[in-house]
N, C-alpha and C positions, 0 to 999 in steps of 0.2 A: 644775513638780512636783518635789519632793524627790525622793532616792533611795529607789525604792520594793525591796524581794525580792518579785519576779513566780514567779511557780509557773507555767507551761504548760501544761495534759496533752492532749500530741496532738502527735505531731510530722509532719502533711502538710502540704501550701502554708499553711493560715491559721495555725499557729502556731510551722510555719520562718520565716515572714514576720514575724508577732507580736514571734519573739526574735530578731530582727536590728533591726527598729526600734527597740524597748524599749532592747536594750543598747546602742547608738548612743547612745539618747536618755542612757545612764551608770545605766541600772536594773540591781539583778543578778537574771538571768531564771536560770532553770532549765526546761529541759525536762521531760516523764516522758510514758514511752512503755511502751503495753503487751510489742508485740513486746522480744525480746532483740535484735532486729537491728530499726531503724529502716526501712521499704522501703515504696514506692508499692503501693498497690491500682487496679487497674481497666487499663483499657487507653488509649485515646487521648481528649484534650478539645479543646475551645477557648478558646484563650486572646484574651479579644476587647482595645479598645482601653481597657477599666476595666483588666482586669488589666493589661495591657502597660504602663501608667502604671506600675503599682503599683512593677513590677520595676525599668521604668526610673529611679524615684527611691531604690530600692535598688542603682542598677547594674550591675542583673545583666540590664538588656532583649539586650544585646548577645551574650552566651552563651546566652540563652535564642533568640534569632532566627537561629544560627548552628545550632541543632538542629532545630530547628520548619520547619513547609511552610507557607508565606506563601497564606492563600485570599483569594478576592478575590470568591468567588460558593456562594452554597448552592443548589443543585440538585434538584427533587425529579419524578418523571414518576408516571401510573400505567403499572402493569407490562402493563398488559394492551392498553392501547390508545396509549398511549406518549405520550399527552395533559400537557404538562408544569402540573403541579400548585404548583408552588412556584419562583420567579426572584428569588432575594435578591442585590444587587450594592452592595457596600461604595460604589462610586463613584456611587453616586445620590446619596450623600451629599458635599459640599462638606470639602477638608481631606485627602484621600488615606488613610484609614480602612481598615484589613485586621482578617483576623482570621488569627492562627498558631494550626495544628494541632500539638500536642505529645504525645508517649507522655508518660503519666504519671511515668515510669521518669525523662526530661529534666526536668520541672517540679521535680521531687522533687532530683534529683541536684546542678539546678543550686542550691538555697535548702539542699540538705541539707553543699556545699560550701563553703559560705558560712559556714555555721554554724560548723563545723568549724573552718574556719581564723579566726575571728573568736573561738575556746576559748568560747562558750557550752555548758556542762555540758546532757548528756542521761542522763538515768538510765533506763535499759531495764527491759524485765522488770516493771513498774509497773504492777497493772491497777487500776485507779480506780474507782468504786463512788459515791464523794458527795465532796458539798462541802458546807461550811457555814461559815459568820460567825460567830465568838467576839469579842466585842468589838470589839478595831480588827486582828486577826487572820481570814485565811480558811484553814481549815482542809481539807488533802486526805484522804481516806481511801480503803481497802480495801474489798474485799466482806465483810472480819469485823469492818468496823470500826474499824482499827488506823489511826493518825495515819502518815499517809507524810510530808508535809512541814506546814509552816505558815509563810504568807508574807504581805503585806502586800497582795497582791490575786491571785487565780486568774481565770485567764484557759481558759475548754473549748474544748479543740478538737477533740474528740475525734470530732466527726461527728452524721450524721444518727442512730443510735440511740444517742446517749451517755446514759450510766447518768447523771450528774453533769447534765444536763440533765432527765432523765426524776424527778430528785428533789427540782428546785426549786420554791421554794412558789409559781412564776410558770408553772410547764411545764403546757401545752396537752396532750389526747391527742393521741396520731400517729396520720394518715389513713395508712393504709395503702394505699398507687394499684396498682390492679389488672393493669399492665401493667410489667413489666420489659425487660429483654434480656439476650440473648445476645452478648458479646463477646471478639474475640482479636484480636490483631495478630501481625501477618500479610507477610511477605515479596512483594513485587508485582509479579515475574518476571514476566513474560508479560500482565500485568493491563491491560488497556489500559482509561485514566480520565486523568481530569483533575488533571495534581497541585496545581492552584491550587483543588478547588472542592471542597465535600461533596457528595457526591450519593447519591442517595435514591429506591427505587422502593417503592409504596403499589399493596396492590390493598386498596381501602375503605380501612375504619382499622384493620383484625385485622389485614396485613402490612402492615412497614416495614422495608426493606434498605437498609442504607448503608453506604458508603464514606468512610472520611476517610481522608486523606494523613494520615502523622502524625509525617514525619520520621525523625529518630534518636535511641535513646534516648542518645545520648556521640559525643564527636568521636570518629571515626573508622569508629564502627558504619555499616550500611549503612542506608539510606531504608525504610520500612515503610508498612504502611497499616491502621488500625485497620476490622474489621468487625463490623456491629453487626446481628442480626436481634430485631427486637420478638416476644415471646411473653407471654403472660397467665402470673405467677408461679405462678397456681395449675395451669396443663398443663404446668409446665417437665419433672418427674416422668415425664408419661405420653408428652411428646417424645423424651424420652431413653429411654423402652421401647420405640417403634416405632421407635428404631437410626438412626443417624446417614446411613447411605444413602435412606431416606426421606427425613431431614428435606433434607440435598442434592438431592436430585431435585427435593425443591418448590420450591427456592431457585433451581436451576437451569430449572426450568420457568418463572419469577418472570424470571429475570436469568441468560440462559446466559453473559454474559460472566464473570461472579462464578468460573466453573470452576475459573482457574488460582487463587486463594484456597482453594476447597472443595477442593481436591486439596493442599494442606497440612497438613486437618483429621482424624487416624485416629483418634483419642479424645474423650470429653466431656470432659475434663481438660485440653484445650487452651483452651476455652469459660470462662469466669466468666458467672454469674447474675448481674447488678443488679437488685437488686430499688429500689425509690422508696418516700419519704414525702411526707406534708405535714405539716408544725407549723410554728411562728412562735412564736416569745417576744418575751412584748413586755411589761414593755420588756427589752431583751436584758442583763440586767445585776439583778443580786439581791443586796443586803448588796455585801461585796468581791470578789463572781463575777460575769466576764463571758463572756458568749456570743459566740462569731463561728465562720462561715461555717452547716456544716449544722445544728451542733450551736443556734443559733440561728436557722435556718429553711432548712430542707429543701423540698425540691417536687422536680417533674417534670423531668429535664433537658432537657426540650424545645427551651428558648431557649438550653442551653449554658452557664450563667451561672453555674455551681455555683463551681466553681473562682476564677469572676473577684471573684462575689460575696465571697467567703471573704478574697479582697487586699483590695477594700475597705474591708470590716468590720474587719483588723489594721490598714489606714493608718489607717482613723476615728480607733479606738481609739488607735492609737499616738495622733496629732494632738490629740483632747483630752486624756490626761495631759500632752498639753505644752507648756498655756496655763494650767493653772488649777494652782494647791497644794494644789486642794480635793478627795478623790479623790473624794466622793458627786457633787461637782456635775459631775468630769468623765465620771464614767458616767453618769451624766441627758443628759448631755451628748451622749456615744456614742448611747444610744438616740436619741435626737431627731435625732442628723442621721443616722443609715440608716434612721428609720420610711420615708418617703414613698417613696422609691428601693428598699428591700426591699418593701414593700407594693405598690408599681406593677409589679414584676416578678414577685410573687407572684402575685398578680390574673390577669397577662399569662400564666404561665404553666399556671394552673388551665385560661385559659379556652381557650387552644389546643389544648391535651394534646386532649383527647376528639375534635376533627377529624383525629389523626393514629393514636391509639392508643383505642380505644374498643370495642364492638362494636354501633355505629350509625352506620346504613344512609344514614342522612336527610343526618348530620352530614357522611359520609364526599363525598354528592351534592354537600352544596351549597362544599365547600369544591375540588371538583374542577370546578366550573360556576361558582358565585357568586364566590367567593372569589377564584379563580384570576383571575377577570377584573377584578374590583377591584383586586388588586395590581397590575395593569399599567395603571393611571390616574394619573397625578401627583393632588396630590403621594402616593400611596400606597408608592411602590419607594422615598423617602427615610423615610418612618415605618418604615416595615419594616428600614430598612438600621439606622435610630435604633436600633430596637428588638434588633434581634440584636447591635447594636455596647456595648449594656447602656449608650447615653447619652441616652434619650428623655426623661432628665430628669437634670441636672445630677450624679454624685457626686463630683464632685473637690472641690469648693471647699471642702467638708463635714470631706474627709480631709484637707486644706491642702495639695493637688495640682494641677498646674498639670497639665493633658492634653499626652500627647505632640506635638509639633509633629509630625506625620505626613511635612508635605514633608521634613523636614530624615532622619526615619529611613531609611538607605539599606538595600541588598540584605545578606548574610550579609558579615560580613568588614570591614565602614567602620564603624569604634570608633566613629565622632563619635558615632553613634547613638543611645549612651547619655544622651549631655547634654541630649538632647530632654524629657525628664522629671524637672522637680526638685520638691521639695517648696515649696511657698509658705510661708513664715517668718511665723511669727506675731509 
């Protein structure tokens, strides 16, 4: 591909990633971020082994696995009778396969470092409103209107409610998913857990409490653990009238070891609301705008994939601008190779959500009876390990990524690690 001027707007993982590949590739990218100050939202994720590629062929796996808490199992029981619900273990699968928990604060710091030192321009203070195609130009705008930049192709990153999405002549309505959370991260003095595993207690599918390790957000900081409790967006209001001692005593009634956590929490202000969507574009790319991560398909976090999805969709992209000159045939391009792999995980993730988060009774039975017992048959603990690892169907070859050599990534600290991840050369 020629030297294209890339416009960005969104500066979180999919489009710190977006402009580090781009400019590598010798594009001049441009950032544009709303905030005056560029900074993570949310508390802790999963970084499984789609993303951990991702990073590693940017070479940053190795500061990012130097922050992160190494899991190797997802955990889930009911609260009540302590019946374990859910037993996901990366080693069912062949390959030595993990997934690193990271504060968002780390994900962000480490790609927003990058950036920085690599002089790719971020312009702050930029709120964005639309995009559109003027001939062989894509044009960004304001909420009044005004031209903020024009470049040779816009790239949205802006997330799951992005305006610039919500205005394209391709954009879907957004399903609004009835169930959010409550999340903080959290100091884990006295917390006795697992710091290799997420774990998870369910009574039905109305409660969902968990724990994720989630490292540090910078070297030097101390280890943390992100906490998450499930609530129906639309009671979050009337939770926060019956007072914060309430909702502790249920959590604590639910999960007394959670205490030394609930005894960090004096305010709602410590807490963030996530709320969830569902949309899909498809195909994710319109005139000289493309879509990647939420802002081209949103869902339920259920399977964890949001984040990894998002690396994906910038290696795609990066990868077809940089085989063809053609810039229409490399965004046909982009869509067509993240349809099957966004679509399989979409699917996957619609239809799990409702046995964890739901308020049915049926759903809630047969996944604590039927389910539960199913996952403990071969080959069922290696589909499940596929499925949360985000590789139950191929997306590297797509983004022209070879998948981490797993044996060869060692513990925090042994550099090689990074070389386990390179991009395949077209």
């Amino acid at each position: 591909m020629k030297t294209l001027t890339i416009g960005i707007a969104g500066a979180g993982p999919a489009g710190l990633a977006a402009a580090l590949m781009l400019s590598r590739q010798g594009h001049r990218v441009e950032l544009l971020e709303r905030f005056q100050e560029p900074s993570p939202v949310g508390s802790g994720l999963m970084l499984q082994p789609t993303g951990l590629t991702v990073l590693g062929a940017l070479d940053l796996l190795q500061p990012m696995l130097s922050l992160g808490s190494r899991i190797d199992r997802l955990y889930g029981a009911d609260a009540k009778s302590g019946r374990t619900v859910l037993d996901v273990r990366y080693d069912a699968l062949a390959g030595g396969r993990f997934g690193l928990a990271v504060q968002r604060a780390a994900l962000f710091g480490v790609l927003h470092d990058a950036v920085i030192a690599e002089g790719i321009p971020i312009r702050t203070g930029v709120t964005l409103a639309a995009a559109s195609t003027v001939g062989e130009k894509a044009l960004l705008l304001d909420a009044s209107g005004q031209e903020v930049g024009r470049y040779d192709l816009v790239i949205d990153a802006t997330g799951a409610r992005s305006a610039i999405a919500a205005g394209a002549e391709t954009a879907p309505g957004v399903r609004e998913l009835a169930y959010g959370a409550f999340w903080a991260t959290l100091d884990s003095d006295g917390l006795a857990h697992d710091p290799h595993a997420l774990t998870q207690r369910y009574d039905r599918a109305k409660v969902m409490i968990g724990i994720l390790p989630a490292g540090r957000a910078q070297a030097g900081a101390r280890n943390r653990v992100a906490f998450f409790w499930s609530v129906k967006a639309g009671d979050a209001d009337a939770v926060k009238r019956a007072g914060l001692d309430k909702w502790k005593a249920g959590i604590r009634g639910y999960w007394p070891e959670c205490a030394p956590l609930l005894d960090q929490i004096d305010d709602w202000e410590q807490l963030t609301l996530a709320r969830y969507a569902h949309r899909t574009m498809r195909p994710p790319a319109s005139g000289r705008v493309a879509f990647v991560g939420d802002s081209a398909h949103s869902t339920s976090p259920q399977l964890g994939q949001g984040a990894n999805m998002a690396l994906i969709d910038a290696a795609t992209l990066a990868h077809t601008l940089s085989v063809t000159d053609d810039l229409a045939a490399a965004l046909a391009a982009y869509g067509r190779a993240r349809r099957n792999h966004m679509a399989l995980f979409q699917m996957l993730s619609l239809a799990f959500t409702p046995f964890y988060q739901s308020d049915s009774v049926a759903l809630a039975w047969l996944r604590d009876r039927l389910v539960a017992t199913i996952a403990r048959i071969p080959p069922s603990p290696a589909l499940l390990a596929s499925i949360v690892s985000g590789t139950l169907i191929d997306p590297f070859a797509a983004a022209g990524l070879k998948e981490c050599d797993w044996a060869r990534v060692k513990d925090e600290g042994h550099r090689s690690s990074v070389a386990a991840a390179v991009p395949v050369r077209a």
